[in-house]
C-alpha positions in Angstrom: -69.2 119.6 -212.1 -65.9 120.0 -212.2 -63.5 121.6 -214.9 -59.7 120.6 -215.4 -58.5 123.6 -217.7 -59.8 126.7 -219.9 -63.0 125.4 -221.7 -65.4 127.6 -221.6 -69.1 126.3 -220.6 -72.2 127.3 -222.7 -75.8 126.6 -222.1 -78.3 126.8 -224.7 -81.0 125.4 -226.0 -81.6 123.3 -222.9 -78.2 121.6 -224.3 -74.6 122.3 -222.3 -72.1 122.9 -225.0 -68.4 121.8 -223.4 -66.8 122.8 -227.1 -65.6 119.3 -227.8 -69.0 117.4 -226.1 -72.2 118.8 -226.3 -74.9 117.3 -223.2 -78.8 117.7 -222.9 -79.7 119.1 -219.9 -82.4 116.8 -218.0 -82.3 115.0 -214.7 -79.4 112.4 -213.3 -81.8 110.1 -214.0 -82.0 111.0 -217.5 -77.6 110.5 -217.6 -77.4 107.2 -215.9 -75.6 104.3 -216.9 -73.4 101.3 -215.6 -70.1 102.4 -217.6 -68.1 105.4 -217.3 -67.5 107.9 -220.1 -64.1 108.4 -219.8 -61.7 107.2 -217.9 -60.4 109.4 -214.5 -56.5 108.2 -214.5 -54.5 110.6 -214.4 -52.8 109.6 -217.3 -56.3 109.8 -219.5 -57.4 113.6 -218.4 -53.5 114.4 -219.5 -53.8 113.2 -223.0 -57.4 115.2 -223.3 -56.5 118.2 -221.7 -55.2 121.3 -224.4 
């Protein structure tokens, strides 16, 4: 995992609050998908980092 500013990581409940996204903890298998979820431009982190 890797982190690009201040947010502050907090597991719970079996769920990993990221503040602004909230993610059930499971396996990779449980997370996988064909499409992103977000986009890694440079740009794109910019305009979502605080």
């Amino acid at each position: 995992m890797l982190e690009r500013g201040g947010l502050c990581l907090v597991i719970e409940n079996r769920v990993a609050d990221f503040a602004t996204l909230r993610v059930p903890l499971g396996t990779w298998q449980d997370h996988l998908s064909t499409e992103p979820v977000i986009a890694l431009e440079r740009s794109a982190l910019d305009a979502i980092d605080w």
